[in-house]
C-alpha positions in Angstrom: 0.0 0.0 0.0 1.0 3.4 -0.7 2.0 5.5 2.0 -0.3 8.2 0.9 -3.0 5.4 0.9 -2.0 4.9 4.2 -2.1 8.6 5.6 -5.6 8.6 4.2 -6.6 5.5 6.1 -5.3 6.6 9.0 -6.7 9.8 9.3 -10.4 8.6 8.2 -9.7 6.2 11.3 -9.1 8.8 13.5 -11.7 11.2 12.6 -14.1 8.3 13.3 -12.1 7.7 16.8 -12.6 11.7 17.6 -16.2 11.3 16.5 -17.0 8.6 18.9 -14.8 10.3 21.7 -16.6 13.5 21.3 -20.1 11.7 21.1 -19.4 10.3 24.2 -18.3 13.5 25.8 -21.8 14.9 24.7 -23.6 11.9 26.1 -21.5 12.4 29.6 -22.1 16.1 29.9 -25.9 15.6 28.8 -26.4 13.3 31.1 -24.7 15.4 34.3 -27.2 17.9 33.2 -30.0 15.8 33.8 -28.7 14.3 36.7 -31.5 15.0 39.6 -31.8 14.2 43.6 -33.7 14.7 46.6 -33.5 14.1 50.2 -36.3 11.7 51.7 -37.2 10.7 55.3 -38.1 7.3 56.5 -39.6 7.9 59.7 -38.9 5.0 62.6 -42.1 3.5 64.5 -42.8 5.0 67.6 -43.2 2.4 70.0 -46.4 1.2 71.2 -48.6 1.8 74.4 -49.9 -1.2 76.2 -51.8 -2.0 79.0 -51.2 -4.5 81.9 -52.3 -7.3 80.1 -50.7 -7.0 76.2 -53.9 -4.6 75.1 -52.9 -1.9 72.6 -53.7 1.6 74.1 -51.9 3.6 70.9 -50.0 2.5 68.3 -48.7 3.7 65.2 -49.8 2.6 61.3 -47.7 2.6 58.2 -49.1 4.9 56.0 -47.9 6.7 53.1 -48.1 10.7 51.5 -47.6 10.8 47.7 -46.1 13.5 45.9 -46.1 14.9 42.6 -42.5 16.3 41.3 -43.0 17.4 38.0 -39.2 18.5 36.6 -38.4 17.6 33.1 -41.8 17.7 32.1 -42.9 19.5 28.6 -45.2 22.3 29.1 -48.6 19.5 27.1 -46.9 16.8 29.4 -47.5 19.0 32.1 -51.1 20.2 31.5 -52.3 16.5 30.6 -50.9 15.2 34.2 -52.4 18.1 35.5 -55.6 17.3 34.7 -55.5 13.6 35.0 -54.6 14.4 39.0 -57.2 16.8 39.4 -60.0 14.7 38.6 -58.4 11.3 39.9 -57.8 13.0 43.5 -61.7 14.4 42.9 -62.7 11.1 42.3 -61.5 9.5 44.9 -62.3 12.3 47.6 -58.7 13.5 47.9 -59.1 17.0 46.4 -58.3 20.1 48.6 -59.8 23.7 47.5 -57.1 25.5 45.6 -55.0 22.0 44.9 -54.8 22.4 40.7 -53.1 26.0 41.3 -50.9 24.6 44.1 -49.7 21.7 41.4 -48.8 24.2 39.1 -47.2 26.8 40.9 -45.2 23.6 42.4 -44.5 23.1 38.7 -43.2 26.5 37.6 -41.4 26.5 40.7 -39.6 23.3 40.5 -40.5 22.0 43.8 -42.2 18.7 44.9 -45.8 19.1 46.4 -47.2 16.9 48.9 -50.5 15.1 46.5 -52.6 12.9 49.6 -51.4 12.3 52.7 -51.5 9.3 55.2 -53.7 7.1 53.8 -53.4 3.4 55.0 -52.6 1.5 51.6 -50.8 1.7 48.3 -53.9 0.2 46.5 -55.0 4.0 45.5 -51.3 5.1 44.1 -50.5 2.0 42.3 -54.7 2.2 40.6 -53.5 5.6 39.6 -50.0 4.7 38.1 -51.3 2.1 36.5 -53.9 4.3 34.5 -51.2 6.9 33.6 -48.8 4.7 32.1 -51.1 3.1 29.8 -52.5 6.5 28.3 -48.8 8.3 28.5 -46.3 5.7 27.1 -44.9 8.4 25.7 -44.0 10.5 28.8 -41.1 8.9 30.4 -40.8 7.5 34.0 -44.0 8.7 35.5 -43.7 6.9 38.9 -40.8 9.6 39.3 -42.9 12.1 39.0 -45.7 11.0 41.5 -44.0 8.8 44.3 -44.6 7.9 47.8 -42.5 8.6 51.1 -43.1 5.8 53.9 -44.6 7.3 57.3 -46.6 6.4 60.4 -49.6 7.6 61.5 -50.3 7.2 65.6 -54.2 5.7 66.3 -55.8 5.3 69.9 -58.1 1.7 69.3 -60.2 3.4 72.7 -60.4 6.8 71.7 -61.6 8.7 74.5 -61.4 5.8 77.4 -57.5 6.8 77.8 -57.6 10.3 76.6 -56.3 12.4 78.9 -54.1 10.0 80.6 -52.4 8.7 77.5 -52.6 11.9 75.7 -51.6 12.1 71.9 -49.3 12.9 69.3 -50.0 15.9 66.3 -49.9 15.8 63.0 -45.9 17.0 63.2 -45.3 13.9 65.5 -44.7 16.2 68.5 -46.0 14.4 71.8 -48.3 17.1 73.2 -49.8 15.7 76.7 -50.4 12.6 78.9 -48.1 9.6 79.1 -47.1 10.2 75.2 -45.1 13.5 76.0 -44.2 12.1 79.7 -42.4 9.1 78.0 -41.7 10.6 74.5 -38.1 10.2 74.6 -38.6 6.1 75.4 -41.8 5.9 72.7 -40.4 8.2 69.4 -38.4 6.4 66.9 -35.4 8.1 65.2 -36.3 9.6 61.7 -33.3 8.3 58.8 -33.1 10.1 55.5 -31.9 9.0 52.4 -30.8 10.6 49.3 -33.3 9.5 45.7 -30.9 10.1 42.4 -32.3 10.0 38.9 -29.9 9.5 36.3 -30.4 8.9 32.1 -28.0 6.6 32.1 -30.0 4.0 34.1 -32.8 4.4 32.2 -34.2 7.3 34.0 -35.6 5.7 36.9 -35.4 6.9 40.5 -33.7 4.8 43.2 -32.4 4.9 46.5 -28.7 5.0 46.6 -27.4 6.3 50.0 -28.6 6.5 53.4 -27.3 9.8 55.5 -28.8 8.0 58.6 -31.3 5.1 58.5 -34.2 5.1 60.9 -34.5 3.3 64.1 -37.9 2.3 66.4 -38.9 3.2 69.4 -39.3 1.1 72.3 -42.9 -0.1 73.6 -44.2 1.2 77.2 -46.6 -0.8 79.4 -48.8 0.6 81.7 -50.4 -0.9 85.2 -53.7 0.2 83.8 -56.3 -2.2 83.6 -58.5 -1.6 80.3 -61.8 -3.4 81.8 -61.4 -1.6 85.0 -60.7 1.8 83.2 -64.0 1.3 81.4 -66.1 0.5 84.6 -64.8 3.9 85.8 -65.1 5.9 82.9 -68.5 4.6 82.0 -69.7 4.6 86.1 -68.1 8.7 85.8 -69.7 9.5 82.6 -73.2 8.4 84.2 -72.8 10.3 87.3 -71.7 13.7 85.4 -74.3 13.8 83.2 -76.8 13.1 85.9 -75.4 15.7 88.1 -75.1 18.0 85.4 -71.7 18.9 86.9 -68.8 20.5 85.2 -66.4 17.8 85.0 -64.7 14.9 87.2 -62.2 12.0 88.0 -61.9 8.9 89.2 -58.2 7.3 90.6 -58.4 3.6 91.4 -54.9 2.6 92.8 -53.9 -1.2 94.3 -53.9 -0.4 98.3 -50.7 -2.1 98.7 -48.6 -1.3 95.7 -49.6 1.8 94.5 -50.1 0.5 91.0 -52.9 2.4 89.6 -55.1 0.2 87.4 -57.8 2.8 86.4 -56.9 6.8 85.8 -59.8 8.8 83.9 -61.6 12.1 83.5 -64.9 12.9 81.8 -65.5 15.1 79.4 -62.8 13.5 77.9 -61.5 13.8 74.2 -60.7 11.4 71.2 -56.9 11.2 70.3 -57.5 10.1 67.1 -59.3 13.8 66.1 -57.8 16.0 68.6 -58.0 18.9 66.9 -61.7 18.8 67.4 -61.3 19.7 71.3 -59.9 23.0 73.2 -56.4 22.6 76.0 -59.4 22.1 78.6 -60.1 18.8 77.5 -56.6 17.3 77.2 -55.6 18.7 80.9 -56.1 16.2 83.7 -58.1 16.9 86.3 -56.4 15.6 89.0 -52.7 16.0 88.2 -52.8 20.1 86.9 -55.3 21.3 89.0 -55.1 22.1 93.0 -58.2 21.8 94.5 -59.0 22.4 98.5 -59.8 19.0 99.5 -62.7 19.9 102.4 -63.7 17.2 104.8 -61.8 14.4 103.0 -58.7 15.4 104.9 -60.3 15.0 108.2 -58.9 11.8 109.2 -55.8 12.8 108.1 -55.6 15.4 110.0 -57.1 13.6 113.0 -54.4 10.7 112.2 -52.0 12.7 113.1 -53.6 14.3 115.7 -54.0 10.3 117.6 -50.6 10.0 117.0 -48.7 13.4 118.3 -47.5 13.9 121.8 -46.4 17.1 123.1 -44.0 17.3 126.2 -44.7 13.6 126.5 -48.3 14.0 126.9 -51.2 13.0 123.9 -52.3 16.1 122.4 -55.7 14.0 121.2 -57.5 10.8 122.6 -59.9 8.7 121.0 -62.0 9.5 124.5 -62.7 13.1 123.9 -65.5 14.6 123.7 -66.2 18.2 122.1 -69.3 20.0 122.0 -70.8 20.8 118.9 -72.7 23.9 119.8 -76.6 22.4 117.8 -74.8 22.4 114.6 -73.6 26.6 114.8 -70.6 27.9 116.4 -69.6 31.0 116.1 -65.6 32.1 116.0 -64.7 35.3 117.3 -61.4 37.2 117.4 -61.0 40.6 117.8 -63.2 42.4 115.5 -63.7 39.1 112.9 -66.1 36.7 113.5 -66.8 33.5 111.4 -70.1 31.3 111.5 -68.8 27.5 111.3 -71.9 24.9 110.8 -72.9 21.4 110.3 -75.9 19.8 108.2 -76.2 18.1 111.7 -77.6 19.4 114.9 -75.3 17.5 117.3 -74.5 18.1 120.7 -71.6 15.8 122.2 -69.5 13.9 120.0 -66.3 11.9 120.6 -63.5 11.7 118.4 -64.7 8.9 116.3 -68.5 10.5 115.8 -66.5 13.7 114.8 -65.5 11.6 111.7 -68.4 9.8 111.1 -70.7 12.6 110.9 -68.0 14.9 109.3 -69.0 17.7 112.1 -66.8 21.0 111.0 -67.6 22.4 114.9 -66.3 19.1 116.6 -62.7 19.9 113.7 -62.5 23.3 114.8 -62.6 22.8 118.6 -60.0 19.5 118.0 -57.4 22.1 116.5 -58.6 24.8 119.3 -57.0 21.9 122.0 -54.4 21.0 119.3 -52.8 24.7 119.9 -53.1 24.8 122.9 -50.9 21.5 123.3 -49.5 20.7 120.5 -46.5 22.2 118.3 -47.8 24.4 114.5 -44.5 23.2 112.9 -45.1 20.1 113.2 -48.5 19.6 112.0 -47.0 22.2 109.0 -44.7 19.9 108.3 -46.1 16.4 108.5 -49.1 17.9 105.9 -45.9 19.2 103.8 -44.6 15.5 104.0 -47.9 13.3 103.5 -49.8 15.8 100.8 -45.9 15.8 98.8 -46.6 19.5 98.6 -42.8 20.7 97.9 -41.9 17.7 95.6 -42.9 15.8 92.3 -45.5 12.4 92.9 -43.0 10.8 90.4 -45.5 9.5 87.8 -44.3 10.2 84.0 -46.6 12.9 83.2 -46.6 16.7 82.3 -48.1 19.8 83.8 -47.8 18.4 87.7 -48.9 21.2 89.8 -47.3 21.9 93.2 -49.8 22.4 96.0 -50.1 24.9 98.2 -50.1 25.7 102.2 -49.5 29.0 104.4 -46.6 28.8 106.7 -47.4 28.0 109.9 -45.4 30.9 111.1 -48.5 33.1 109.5 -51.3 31.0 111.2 -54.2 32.6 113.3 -55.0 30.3 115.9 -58.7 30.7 115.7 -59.5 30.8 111.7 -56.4 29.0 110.0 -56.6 26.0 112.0 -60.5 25.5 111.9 -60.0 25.9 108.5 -56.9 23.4 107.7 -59.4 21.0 110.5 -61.8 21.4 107.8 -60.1 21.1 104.8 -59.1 24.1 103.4 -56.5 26.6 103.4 -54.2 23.9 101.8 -54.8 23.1 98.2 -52.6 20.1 96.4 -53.6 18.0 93.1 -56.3 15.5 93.7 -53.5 12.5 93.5 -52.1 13.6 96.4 -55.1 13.6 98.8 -55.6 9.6 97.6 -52.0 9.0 98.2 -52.5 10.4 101.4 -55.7 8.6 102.5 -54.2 5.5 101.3 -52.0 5.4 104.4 -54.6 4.3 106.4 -55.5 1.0 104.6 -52.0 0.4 103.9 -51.3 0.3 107.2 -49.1 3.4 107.7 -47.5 3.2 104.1 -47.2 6.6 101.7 -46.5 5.0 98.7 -45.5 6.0 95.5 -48.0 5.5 92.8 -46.9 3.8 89.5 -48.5 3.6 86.2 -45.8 1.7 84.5 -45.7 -1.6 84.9 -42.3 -3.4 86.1 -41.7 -1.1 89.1 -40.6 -2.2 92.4 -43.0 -1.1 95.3 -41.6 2.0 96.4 -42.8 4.6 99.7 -42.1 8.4 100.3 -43.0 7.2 104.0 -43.7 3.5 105.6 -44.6 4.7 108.6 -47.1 7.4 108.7 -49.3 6.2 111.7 -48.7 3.8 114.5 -50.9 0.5 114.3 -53.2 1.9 117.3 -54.4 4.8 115.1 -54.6 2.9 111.9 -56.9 0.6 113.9 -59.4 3.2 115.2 -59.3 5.0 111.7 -60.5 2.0 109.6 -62.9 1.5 112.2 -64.5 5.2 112.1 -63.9 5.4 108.2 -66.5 1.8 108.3 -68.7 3.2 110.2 -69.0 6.7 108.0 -70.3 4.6 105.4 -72.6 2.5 107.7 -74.0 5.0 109.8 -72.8 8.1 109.0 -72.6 10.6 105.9 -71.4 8.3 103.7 -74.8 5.8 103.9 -75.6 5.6 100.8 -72.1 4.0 99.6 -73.3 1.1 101.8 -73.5 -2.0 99.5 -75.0 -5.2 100.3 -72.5 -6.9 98.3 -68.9 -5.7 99.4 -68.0 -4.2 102.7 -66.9 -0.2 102.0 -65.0 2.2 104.1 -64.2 5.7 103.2 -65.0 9.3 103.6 -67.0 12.3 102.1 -66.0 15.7 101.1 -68.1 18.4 100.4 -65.7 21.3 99.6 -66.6 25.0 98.3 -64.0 26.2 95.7 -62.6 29.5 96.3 -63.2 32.3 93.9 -60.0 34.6 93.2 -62.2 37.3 91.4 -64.4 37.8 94.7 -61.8 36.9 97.1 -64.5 34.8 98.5 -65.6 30.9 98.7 -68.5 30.8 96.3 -72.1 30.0 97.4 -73.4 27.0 94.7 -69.7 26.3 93.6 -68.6 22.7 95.6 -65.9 19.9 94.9 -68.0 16.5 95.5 -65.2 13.9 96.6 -65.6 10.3 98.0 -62.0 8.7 98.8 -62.6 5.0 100.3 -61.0 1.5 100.3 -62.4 -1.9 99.4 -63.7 -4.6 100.7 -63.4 -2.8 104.3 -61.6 -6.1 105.9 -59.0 -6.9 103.2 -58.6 -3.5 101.5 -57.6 -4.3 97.4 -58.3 -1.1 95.6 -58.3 2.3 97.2 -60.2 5.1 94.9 -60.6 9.0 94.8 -63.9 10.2 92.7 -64.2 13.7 92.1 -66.8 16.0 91.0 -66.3 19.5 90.1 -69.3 21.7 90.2 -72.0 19.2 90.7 -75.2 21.1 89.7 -77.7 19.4 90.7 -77.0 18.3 94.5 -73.7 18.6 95.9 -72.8 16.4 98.8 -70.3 14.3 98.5 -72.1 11.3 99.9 -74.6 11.2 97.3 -72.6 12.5 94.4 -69.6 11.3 94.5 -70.5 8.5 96.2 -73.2 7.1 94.0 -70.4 6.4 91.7 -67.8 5.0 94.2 -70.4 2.6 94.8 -71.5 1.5 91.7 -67.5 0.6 89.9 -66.9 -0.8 93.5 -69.6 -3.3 92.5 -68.9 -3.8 89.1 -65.6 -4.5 90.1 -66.6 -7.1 92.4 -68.4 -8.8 90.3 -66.9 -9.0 87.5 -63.6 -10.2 89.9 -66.0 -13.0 91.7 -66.6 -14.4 87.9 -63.6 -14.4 87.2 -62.9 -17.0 90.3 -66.0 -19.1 89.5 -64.9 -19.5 86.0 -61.5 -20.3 87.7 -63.1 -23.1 89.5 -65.2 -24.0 86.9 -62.3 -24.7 84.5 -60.7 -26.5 87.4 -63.1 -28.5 88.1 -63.6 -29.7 84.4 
């Protein structure tokens, strides 16, 4: 071959080489261009709420938000999509007011815009992608352009049973009240994000390439609460405030010698799953947030203490006394003030134990008349700072615990404060604290600490409140309240009750004065009477229609202390039954 032959050859060759080294150049730098990515979370599962035996209180379901993220679409591409979403999302009851313009400005903009949110399945997405890539062949990788992002949505299977206890969790996945906020940091999962590219050269499909941190779970809580005994209260609470047309109220049922609490409820309560439906007051718990002045349900506290004090090595109280009780008026005087004390009863001469039993505010004010005149103010200040835990947290996992409140003893008149504190008011704590404190008695002595989650050792601010001699004469008097006195009509013929009323007027701050139809209804008591299992606290807050706290608060003492009985007693026989077989 010629050499000129050859020089022709050779350059021909490398044109063709220079050629296919600059088409590839243009194929590399075309597809850089359309390189794309974007930044996606994968949420982790919160952990789930149970109660004390496996039931699921809140839990969280997959569900998924799709999003449209129309980049690299032609302008015709665009408006057919458009209007293929419009009416899909119309037809399947997804459409928002004002969505179409949102698409497009999303469009113009170059941003991603969130399509549906959380539903439950992918049967609606992949019925939609299906459709488009049948009529638009043509357009290339649609499921790019409408995708899904993975999250979970949190859902309460007893919706307002565990409302205010439990609490719930927004739309954002921040834990706003109740046990969900208390234990948020043991319940919320750690969100992981991943980066999506989209590349030509792979065919121009999206896929996950890299995680920046992947997502982990969180860890499930259980509770002490007792689902079938939370609805005996709730439904027992709801009755008696709609009959009573009160306000609002509680009900605490605790285990007398643990301090597990196995019921916790409030009505009105709200549904977690639609919480934006209620106002704060719904979500606050009544008897954790708010201080209430407890009236005659502190009376054998107070009287406890009392039994149990000596002063220069003398009794300050004996169950022997007797204090007279004026016909049911007494009037206070000192100086210039005077102060009308009376009872619902016209009594004359009561011992310590009628005192009690008939709840007389006369025979409380002359008890604390002796008591200072032979006893010591600092220490009854500071065994009611102790056994009321007015200067320190309860210790149960929830928010918004109020600190109660008590006038130094220092700043005491001798006449008015201490009739007053013998009666129940001038001190003010959370509602908790007063059934902690009445508990002592059934516990023999104990101030425990209350749990609601389950796996706690049985722990005590205090296990020694009372000496056995005045634990003994208290469960006596607190039987005979319910037998004989003003708690008669919590008598039940089925199960042996002991407890006491409280009749309390709330103090109005506007007015400076305690109103004249505004009244806490409270029943604390312990059952059965003999072998105490359960001590409970029902509270009813502006009862409007009758107001003691016998027959208010009472009526629905009684009626979840018999449902609870019963439904106990058939669990034995069925025991037997089985056992038997």
């Amino acid at each position: 071959m010629k050499k000129s032959n050859l020089f022709v050859l050779l350059l021909v060759l490398s044109g063709i080489f220079l050629l296919i080294l600059l088409k590839l150049f243009g194929i590399i730098l075309n597809s850089s261009q359309s390189f794309s990515k974007r930044t996606l979370t994968v949420e982790g599962k919160r952990g789930d709420v149970l109660d004390s035996r496996g039931k699921l209180i809140a839990t969280s379901l997959l569900s998924y938000d799709i999003y449209f993220y129309g980049k690299g679409l032609k302008k015709d591409e665009f408006n057919s999509l458009l209007s293929e979403t419009v009416n899909f999302l119309k037809e399947n009851r997804q459409y928002e007011k004002g969505m179409k313009q949102k698409i497009t400005n999303a469009y113009n903009n170059r941003r991603s815009i969130l399509l549906v949110k959380g539903i439950l399945s992918l049967e609606l997405y992949e019925k939609f992608m299906s459709e488009l890539e049948k009529k638009y062949k043509k357009i290339r990788d649609i499921k790019g352009k409408f995708y899904y992002n993975k999250k979970y949505t949190r859902y309460y299977p007893f919706r307002d049973l565990y409302g205010q206890v439990v609490g719930f969790v927004n739309k954002e996945h921040h834990a706003i009240c109740g046990i969900e906020r208390g234990e948020n940091g043991t319940l919320r999962g750690t969100a992981g994000k991943y980066i999506d590219n989209h590349l030509h050269l792979r065919g121009g499909t999206w896929g996950r390439t890299k995680w920046l941190n992947e997502p982990e779970n969180g860890q499930d809580i259980k509770l002490t609460l007792n689902t079938v005994l939370q609805d005996f209260c709730y439904e027992a609470l709801k009755k008696g405030v709609e009959k009573f047309r009160a306000k609002r109220g509680t009900v605490v049922l605790m285990e007398t010698s643990t301090g597990k609490i196995r019921a916790w409820t409030g009505y009105p309560s709200f549904n977690p799953n639609i919480y934006s439906k209620y106002g704060y007051e719904r979500f606050k718990n009544m008897s954790l947030e708010d201080i209430f002045e407890p009236g005659s349900i502190l009376k054998p506290i107070i009287i406890g203490f009392l039994l149990s004090s000596k002063y220069h090595d003398n009794s300050v109280l004996s169950p022997h006394d007797v204090f007279y009780c004026e016909n049911g008026k007494y009037l206070l005087k000192k100086g210039n003030k005077k102060r009308i004390i009376r009872d619902v009863e016209k009594n004359r001469y009561l011992n310590v134990k009628k005192v009690l039993v008939h709840s007389s505010n006369i025979g409380m004010a002359k008890i604390m008349q002796k008591y200072y005149k032979k006893g010591n103010l600092k220490d009854l200040y500071v065994f009611l700072l102790g056994i009321l835990n007015l200067k320190r947290s309860i210790g149960v996992p929830l928010p918004n615990y109020t600190n109660g409140r008590i006038l130094n003893y220092k700043k005491w008149n001798e006449i008015f404060s201490l009739a007053s504190i013998g009666m129940g008011y001038e001190i003010s704590a959370p509602l908790i604290n007063f059934l902690l404190a009445f508990n002592t008695i059934p516990s023999k002595g104990k101030l425990l600490k209350p749990q609601i989650l389950a796996g706690k050792k049985v722990q005590y601010f205090n296990d020694n409140v009372f000496p056995k001699k005045t634990i003994s004469f208290l469960q006596t008097a607190l039987r005979d309240v319910v037998i004989e006195g003003t708690g008669k009509k919590v008598n039940s013929k089925y199960i042996a009750i002991a407890g006491k009323t409280g009749t309390a007027k709330k103090y109005d701050p506007q007015t400076k004065k305690y109103s004249t139809d505004k009244y806490l209804a409270s029943f604390i008591g312990y059952f059965p009477a003999d072998d105490p299992k359960y001590t409970m606290g029902v509270f009813i807050d502006e009862p409007g229609k009758k107001y003691y706290g016998g027959e208010v608060a009472g009526s629905i003492f009684k009626e979840i202390a018999e449902r609870i009985y019963f439904y106990e007693l058939n669990k034995k026989l069925i025991k037997v039954a089985v056992k038997d077989e």
